[in-house]
Each structure stands twice: as C-alpha cells, then as structure tokens.
C-alpha positions as CSV (number, residue, x, y, z in Angstrom):
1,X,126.1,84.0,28.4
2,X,124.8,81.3,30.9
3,X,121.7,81.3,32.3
4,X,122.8,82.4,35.9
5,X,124.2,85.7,34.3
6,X,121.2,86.1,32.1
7,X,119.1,86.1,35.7
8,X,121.4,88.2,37.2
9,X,121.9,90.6,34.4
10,X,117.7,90.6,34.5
11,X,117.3,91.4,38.6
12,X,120.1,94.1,37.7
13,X,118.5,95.5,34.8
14,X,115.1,95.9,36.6
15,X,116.4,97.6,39.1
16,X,118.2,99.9,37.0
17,X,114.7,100.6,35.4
18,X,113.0,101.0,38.8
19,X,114.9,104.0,39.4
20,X,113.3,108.1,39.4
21,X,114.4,109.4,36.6
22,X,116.3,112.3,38.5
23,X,118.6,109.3,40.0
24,X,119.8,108.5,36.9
25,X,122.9,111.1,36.5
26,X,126.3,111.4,35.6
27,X,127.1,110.6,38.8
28,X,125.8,107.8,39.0
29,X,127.3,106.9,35.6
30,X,131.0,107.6,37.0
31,X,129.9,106.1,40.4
32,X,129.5,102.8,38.6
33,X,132.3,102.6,36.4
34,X,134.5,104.2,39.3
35,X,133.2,101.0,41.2
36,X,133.6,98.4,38.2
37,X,137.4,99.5,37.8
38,X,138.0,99.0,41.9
39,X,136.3,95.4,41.9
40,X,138.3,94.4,38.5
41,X,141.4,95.7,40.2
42,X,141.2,93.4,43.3
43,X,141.3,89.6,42.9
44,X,139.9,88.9,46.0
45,X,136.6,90.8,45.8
46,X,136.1,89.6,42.6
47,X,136.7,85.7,43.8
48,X,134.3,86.6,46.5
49,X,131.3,88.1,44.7
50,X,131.5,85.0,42.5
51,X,131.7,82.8,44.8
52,X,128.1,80.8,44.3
53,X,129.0,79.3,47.8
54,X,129.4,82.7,49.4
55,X,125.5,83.9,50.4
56,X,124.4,86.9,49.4
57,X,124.0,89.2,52.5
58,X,127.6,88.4,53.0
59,X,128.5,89.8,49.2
60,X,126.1,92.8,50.2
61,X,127.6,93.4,53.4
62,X,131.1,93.1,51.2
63,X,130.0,96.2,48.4
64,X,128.9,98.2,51.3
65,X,132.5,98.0,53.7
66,X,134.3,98.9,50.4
67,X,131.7,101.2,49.0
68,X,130.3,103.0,51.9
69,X,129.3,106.6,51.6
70,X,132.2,107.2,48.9
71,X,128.8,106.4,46.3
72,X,125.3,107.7,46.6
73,X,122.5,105.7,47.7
74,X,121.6,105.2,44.1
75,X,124.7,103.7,43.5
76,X,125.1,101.4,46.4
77,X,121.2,100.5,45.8
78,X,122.2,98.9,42.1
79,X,125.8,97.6,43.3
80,X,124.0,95.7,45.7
81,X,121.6,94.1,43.4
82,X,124.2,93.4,41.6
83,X,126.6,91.2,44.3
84,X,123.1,89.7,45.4
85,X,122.9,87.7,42.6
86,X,124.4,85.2,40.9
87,X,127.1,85.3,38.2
88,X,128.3,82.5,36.0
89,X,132.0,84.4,36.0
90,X,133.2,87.4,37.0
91,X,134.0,88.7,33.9
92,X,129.9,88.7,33.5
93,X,129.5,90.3,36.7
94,X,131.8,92.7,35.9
95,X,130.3,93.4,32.1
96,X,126.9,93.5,34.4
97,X,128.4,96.6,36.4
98,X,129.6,98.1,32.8
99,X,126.4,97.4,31.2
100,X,125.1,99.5,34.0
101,X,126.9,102.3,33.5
102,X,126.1,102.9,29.8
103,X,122.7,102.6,30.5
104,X,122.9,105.3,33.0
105,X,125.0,107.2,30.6
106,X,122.6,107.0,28.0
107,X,119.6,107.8,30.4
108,X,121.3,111.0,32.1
109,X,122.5,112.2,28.3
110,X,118.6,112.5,27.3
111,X,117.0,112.8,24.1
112,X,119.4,115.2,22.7
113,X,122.5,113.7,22.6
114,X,123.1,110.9,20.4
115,X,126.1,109.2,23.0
116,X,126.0,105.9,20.4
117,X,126.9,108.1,17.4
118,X,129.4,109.8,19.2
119,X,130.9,106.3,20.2
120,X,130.9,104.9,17.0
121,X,132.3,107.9,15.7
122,X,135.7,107.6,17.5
123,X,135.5,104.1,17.2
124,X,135.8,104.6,13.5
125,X,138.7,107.2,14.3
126,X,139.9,104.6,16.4
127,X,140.1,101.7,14.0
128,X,141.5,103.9,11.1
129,X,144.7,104.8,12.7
130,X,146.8,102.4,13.8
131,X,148.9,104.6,16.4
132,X,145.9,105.9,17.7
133,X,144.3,102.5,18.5
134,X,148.3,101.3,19.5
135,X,148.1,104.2,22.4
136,X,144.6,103.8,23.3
137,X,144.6,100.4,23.2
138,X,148.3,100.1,25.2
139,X,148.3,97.0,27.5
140,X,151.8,99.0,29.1
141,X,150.2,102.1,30.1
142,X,148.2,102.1,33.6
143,X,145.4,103.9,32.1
144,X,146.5,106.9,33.6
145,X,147.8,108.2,29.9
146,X,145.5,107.2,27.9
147,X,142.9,109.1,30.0
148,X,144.9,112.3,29.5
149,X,144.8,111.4,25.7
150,X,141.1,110.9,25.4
151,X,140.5,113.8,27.3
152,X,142.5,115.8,25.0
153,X,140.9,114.3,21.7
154,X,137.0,114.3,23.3
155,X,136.7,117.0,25.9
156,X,135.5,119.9,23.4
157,X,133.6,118.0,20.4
158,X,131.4,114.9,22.9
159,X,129.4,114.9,25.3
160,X,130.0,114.2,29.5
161,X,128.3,110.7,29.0
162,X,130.7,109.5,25.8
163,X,133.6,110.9,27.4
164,X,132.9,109.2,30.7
165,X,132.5,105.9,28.8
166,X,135.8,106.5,26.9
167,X,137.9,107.1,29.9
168,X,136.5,103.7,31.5
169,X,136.7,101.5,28.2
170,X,140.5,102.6,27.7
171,X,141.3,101.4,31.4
172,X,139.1,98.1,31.6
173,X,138.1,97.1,27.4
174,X,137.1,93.9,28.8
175,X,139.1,91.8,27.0
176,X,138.1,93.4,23.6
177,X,140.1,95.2,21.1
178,X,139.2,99.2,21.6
179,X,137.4,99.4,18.5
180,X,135.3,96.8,19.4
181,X,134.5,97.5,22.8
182,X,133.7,100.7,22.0
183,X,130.7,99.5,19.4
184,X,129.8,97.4,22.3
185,X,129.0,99.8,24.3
186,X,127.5,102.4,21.4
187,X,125.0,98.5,20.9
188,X,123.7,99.1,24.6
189,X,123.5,102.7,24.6
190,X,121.7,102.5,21.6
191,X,119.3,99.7,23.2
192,X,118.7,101.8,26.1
193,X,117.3,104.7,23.8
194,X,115.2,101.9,22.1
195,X,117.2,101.6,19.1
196,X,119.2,99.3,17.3
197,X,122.4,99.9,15.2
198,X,123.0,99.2,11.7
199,X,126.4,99.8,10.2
200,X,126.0,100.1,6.7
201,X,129.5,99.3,4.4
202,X,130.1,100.9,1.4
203,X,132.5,101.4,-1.3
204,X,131.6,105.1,-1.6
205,X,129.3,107.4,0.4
206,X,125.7,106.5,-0.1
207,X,123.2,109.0,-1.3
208,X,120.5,110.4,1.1
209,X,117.7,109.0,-0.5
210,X,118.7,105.6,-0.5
211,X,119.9,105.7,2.6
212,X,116.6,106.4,3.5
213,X,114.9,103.6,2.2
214,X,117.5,101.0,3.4
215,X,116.7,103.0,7.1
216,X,112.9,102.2,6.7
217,X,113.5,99.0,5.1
218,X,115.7,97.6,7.8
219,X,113.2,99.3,10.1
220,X,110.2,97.2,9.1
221,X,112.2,94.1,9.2
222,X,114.2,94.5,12.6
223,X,110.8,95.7,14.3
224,X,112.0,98.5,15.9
225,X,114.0,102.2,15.2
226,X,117.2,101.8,13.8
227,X,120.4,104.4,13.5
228,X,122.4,103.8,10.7
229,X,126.0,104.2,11.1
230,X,128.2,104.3,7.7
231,X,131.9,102.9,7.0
232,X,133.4,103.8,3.8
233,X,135.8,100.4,3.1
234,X,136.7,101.2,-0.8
235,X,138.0,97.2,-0.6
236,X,134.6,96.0,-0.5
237,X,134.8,97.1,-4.3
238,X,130.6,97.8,-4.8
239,X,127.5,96.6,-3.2
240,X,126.7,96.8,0.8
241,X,127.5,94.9,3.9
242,X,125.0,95.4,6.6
243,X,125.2,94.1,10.0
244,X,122.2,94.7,13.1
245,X,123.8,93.2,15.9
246,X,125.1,89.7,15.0
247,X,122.7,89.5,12.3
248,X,124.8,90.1,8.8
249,X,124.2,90.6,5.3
250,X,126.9,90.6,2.8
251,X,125.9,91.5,-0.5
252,X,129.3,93.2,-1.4
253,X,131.3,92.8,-4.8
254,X,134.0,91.6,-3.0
255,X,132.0,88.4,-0.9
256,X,130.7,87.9,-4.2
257,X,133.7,87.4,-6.2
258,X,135.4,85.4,-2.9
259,X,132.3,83.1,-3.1
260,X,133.0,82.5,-6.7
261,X,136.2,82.0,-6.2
262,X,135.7,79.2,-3.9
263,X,133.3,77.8,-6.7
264,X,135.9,77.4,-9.0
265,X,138.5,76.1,-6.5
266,X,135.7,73.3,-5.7
C-alpha cells in the first residue's frame, strides 16, 4: 500500500467513524458497494478520480453528477471524501470504497450478528468444492448468475449484511480468488468489531478446552480479542497451523517433516 493510499484510506476511515450511528445502515452498505461496482465499471471515471493532476473539487463535483440523489446524503458525504483524496491506483481507491462498505456492514449488523463468521463460513464452503468456487468465482458470467446463486445458498441461513457483501465480492473479487477475498473482507469486518481473526488448522476437530486456552493465549499475545476460526485439513497429518493476519505459525507434522526433508536433501 503506498503512502498516498494509506492517507487516503485514513481521511476515509475517519469520516466513516464521524458518522451517528443511526447513519450507518444497510443502506448505506448497498449504497456503497452499488457505487464501487458503477466506478469499477467505467474506465473513464476511474482514470479521472485517479488522476493526482485532476483537483479535487473537480473529482467531487464528478461523484456528485453521477451520484446525485440516487444515494443518501450519508452516502454521497463518504464518496466524496473518498474522490477528495488521493490514491496511489485505482485499484486502492476502489478497495477504499469496498473497505467502506464492510465497515458499514459490520456497523449496521450490531453486536449480534457475527457477519465475519458467517463469511468465513462460506468461504470454507467455498474453498471445499471446486464447482462451487468454479460458478462463483466464473470470470464468464456478468455477475448477474452468480448473484441469483448466492442468493439461493445465503438468503435463509445469513444475515442482510453477509449476504450483501457476497453479492458484491462475486461481481468485483478485486482481483482475488473468491475464497480469498471473501476472508478479506471477514479480516475487516472483524477489525471493525475490534477483533482479530485467527484460523486455527487442524488435523482433527480440536477439543473445547484447549481451544480455549489457545483463544486466551493468542489473546494475550496479539493484544486484543480474537475469534477463532477452525479448518479441519487431515493433510497437515498432527500439530496446528495458526495464522492472525499475515502473522503465521506452522507447527504442523507435515512443515515439520518438509523441513526435515530439506535437511537431508542439504
């Protein structure tokens, strides 16, 4: 991330937490992705809000003829924050807009909703099954089917605010594989809520009580709440491979035995 985007990302990010809590709805949530799809879409408003040469009343004056009153104040209010500043691409203006939008998913779901586990839950789905992630993930489709499909799969078991985020990762990943953009998105939603994720690998299900302690553990360490999220991978042989963010610790059977391997090739 360059330093322009990390400004930018800032400004948007404190105006996102400026906001009354009764503006931060589903609405605004779809507002926002509804907005991120229409500025990926067209080349030339991307090139513009870009532009570092363009100044930025003229990128403001730009969200507003496109936007208008089809997006509530709210809505308008962050988007212009947003093409006020400066980007260093506009990918990262556009994963600014995203970021955004799970925020405000995560904000409008409340305290009882757990939107990241629900993420990482079809993630997992996702990742499993290969025809699954071949029609979610379809480069051929327009978006308009895999929407439908989604839909189908999410509509009675998640929540408004994961299916929301679903429908928009399936029409713009943002140059990630599904799976992964989907745990990308479960990271910030989970950051929002002032937690951090920990998936936890595992040849077999771990037990509750040491679960626990690897919770608290990873807790203490990390400095702040985490949620753990398990995958059962019966190829990792024993042992556990956690991973908080980028940070990873493989302690598996199978790193172990690749290691030695290595050893003895040396």
């Amino acid at each position: 991330m360059g330093s322009a985007t990390r400004e930018a990302l800032s400004s948007a990010l404190a105006a996102f937490a400026g906001l009354s809590s009764g503006a931060v709805t589903l609405q605004l949530t779809e507002e926002l992705f509804a907005a991120n799809r229409v500025i990926g879409d067209s080349s030339q408003l991307r090139a513009l809000l870009s532009d570092p040469s363009i100044e930025p009343d003229q990128k403001k004056a730009a969200i507003a003829a496109v936007f208008g009153s089809a997006v509530h104040e709210t809505t308008q209010q962050l988007l212009s924050v947003v093409a006020g500043s400066r980007w260093s691409s506009s990918h990262d203006l556009l994963e600014g807009i995203a970021e955004l939008g799970y925020r405000a998913a995560a904000e409008s779901a409340g305290t009882t909703i757990s939107v990241d586990s629900e993420l990482f839950a079809f993630a997992t789905a996702v990742s499993s099954d290969d025809e699954l992630e071949l029609a979610v993930g379809s480069k051929l489709d327009d978006g308009g089917a895999k929407v439908k499909l989604v839909e189908r799969l999410l509509s009675k078991t998640a929540s408004p605010q994961t299916l929301a985020i679903v429908r928009h990762i399936v029409q713009m990943p943002g140059g990630r594989r599904i799976g992964a953009a989907l745990q990308h998105a479960a990271s910030i939603v989970a950051d929002q809520a002032g937690l951090s994720i920990a998936t936890v690998t595992s040849a077999a299900p771990i037990a509750p009580a040491q679960l626990a302690r690897l919770q608290k553990g990873l807790a203490a360490s990390h400095g702040r709440e985490l949620r753990i999220n398990q995958v059962i991978d019966p190829s990792i042989i024993g042992g556990l491979r956690v991973q908080v963010g980028d940070d990873v610790i493989d302690g598996s059977v199978a790193n172990k035995l690749s290691e030695l391997r290595l050893q003895l090739a040396g």
